[in-house]
N, C-alpha and C positions, 0 to 999 in steps of 0.2 A: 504493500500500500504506500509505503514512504517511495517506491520507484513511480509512481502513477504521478503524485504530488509534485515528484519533479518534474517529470517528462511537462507535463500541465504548466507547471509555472515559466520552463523554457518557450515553451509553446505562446505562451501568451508576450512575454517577453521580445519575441522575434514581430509579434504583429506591431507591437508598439513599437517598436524601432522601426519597422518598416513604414510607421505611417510618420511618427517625428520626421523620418528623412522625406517623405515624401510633401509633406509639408513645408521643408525646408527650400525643397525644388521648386516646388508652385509659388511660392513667396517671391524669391531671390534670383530664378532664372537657373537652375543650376544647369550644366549640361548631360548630356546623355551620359556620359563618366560616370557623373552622381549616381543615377539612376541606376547603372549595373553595378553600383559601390553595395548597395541598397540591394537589389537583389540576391549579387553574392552575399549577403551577412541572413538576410533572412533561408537560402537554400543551406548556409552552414547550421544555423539554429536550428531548423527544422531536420539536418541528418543529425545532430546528436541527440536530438528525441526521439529518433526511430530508432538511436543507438540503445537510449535509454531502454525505451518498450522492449528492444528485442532482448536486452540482458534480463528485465526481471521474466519474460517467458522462458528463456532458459534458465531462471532460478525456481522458477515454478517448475518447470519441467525437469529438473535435477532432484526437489523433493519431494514431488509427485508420488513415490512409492510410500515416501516417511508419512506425510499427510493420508494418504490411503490406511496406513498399519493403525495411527494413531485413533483416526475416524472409529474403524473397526474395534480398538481397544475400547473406545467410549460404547457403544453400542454393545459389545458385550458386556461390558460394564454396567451399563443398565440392563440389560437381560437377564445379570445375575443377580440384581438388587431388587428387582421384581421375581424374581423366583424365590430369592431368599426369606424374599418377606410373605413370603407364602406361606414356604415351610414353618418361619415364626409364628404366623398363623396357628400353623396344624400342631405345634407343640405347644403354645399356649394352651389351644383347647385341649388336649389331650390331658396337661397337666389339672388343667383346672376340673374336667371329669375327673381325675383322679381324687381330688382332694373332695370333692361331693360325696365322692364314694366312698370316702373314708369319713364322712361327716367333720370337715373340719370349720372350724368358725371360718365366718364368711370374712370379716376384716383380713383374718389370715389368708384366705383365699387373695383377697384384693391387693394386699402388702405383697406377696411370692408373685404375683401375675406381673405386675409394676414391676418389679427387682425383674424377672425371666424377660422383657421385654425390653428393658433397658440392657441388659447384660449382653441377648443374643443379638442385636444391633450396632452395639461397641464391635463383637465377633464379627461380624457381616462386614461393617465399615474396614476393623484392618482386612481382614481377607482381599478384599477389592483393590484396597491401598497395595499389599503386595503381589497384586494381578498384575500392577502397570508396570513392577520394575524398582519398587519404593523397597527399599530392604528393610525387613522384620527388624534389626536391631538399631536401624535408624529410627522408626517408628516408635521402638521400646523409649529410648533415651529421649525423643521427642514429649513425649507420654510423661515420662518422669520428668524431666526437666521444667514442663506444663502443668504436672500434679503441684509443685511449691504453689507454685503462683495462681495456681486454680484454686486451693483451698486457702488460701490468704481474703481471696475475694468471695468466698460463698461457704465465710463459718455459718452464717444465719444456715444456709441449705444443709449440712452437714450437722449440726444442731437436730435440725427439721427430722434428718435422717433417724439420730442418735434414737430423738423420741416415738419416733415410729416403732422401735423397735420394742422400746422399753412399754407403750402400751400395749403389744401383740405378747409380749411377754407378762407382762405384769395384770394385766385385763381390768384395767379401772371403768373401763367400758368396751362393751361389743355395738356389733351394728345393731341399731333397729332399738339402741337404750336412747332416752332422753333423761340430756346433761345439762347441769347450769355451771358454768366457770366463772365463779364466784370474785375474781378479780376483775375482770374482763366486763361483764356484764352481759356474755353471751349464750345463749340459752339454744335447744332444738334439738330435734331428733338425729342422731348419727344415722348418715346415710352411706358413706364411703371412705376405708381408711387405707391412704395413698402413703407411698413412701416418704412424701416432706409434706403433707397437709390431707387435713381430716373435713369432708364432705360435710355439713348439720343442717336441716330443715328444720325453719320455723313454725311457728304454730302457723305464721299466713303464708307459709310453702314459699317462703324466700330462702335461696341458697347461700348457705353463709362459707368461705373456704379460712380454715381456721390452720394455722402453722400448729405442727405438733408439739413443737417444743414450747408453746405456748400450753399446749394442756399437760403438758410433764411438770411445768414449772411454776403454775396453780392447782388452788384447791379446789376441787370440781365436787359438785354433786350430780350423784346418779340417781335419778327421781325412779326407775324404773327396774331398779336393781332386783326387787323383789318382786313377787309374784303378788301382795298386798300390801296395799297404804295406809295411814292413819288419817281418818277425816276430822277434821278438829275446827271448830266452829265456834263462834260466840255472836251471843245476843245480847242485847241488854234492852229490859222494861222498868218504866216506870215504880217509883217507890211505891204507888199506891196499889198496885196491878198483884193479883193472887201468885202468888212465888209459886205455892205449892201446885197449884193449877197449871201453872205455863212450865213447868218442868215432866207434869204428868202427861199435857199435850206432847209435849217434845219429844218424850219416851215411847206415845203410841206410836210418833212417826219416825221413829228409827226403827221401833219392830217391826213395823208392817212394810216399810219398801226393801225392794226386791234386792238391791245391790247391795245393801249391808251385810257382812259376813257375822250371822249370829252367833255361829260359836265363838267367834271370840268378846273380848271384855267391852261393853257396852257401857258409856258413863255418861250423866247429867249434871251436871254443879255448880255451885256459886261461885263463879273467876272473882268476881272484887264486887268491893261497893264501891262502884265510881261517884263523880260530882252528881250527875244528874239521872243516874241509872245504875239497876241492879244488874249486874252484866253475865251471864249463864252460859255455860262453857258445856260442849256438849263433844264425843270423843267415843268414834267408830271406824270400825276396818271395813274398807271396801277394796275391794280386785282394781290394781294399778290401771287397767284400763277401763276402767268405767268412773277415777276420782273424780275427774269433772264434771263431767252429768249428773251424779250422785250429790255431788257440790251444791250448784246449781239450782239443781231441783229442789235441794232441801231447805233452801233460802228464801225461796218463793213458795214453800206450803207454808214455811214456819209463818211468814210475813201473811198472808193469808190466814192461815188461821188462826191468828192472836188477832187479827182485825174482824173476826165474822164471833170470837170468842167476848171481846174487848177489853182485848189484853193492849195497853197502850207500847211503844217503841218508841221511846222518847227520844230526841236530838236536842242537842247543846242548846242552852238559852242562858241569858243571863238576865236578874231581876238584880232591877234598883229601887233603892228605896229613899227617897226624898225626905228630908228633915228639916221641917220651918222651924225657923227661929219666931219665937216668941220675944 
């Protein structure tokens, strides 16, 4: 290409000389001399750009076979980087049946898939690399000499790593628990646990992407650890309103709905005597995934039935009291 840009710049070169002299002629009178001066410099210009043109054809035409080999090495190149990534394909899945088969937690599942897919593409990448001619222990030293300086710039990532590890190992949570990370102030359902960051759905199905090493390095609660919750509740009525009444309401409606687990300890009682209310603390187990509804619903029978009872629910007021002076 650099042979082209010259042949081209001579080429333009010769016109503009030819036309300065020719102007010079039509100006001044020059004689016929002039005018073959003028000639011969534009027929010299224009042979050594067909000198030009003709050496880079014979430069093309000299590595003509090398440009052919090379071409071909790229094109196999990619034939085998789409192949490869086939195969990666078919042993992803195979692994991943595997560990189904073996019932393994799914996080685990998702952590080994991440690590197999990163790993057998590093593989794939030098293989190619030593297809062209790259030699393996240039590669190696290149690698190492690039590991300093790559983990200089990506502790955070390497961090990320560490903690991935330590929660496949230590299991503060699996997929499908809902976690609140109590520093953070991030809360949602684990949906996906990746080698440097952990998937979490929120209650309004926004995807939150959380660094691991951020839940290694808080205190997290797992709301869903167990198989049943404590539902714990409090009301508070009026001073004047029957105590013993609106506790015995309360107690028929924890026995009677459905999501309360009976056998276990069922309690009704007096939290405090606040300013303006007698406050009633009420404390029952329901199946982790039914707390909320359970919740809920028991907020609105309570409120409801102490209003159809008249049981009052008192809110903050404050009374003054005026003092004339005499």
């Amino acid at each position: 290409m650099p042979e082209i840009g010259g042949v081209i710049s001579m080429f333009w070169e010769a016109l503009n000389s030819a036309g300065r002299f020719a102007a010079a002629a039509a100006s001044s009178g020059t004689t016929e001399q002039t005018m073959n001066d003028v000639i011969d410099s534009a027929t010299e210009v224009t042979a050594e750009a067909g000198e030009e043109v003709n050496q880079f054809i014979r430069l093309f035409q000299d590595n003509l076979p090398d440009i052919i080999a090379f071409g071909i090495r790229v094109l196999l190149a990619l034939v085998f980087f789409f192949i490869g990534g086939k195969v990666i394909s078919w042993i992803r899945k195979i692994v991943r049946r595997s560990m189904n088969r073996a019932n393994a937690d799914t996080g685990v599942c998702q952590f080994v898939d991440s690590i197999l897919k990163f790993g057998l593409y590093a593989i794939l990448i030098f293989m190619i690399a030593t297809k062209f001619g790259v030699e393996s222990s240039s590669v190696a030293a290149l690698i190492a000499s690039a590991g300093v300086a790559i983990g200089l710039a990506v502790q955070g990532s390497i961090s990320n790593f560490a903690g991935g590890i330590l929660i496949l190992l230590l299991k503060p949570f699996t997929v499908g628990d809902y976690i609140i990370v109590t520093g953070e102030g991030i809360e949602g359902t684990v949906k996906e646990i990746q080698i440097f960051y952990t998937k979490m759905a929120t209650v309004d199905n926004q995807t939150v992407v959380v660094p691991n090493s951020i839940l290694t390095e808080n205190s997290l609660t797992n709301v869903t650890a167990r198989p049943e919750r404590q539902l714990d509740l409090k009301v508070g009525i009026s001073y004047d309103a029957d105590l013993r009444k609106a506790k015995k309401l309360i107690e028929d409606m924890l026995r009677s709905d459905e999501a309360i687990i009976q056998d276990e300890d069922v309690k009704v009682f007096v939290d405090s005597l606040a300013d303006s209310s007698v406050v009633i603390g009420l404390r029952a187990w329901v199946p982790t995934d039914k707390y909320w509804a359970a919740r809920w619903r028991l907020l609105e029978e309570i409120k409801l039935t102490f209003d159809d009872e008249g049981i009052e629910i008192p809110y903050d007021q404050l009374t003054v009291h005026v003092k004339k002076e005499e």
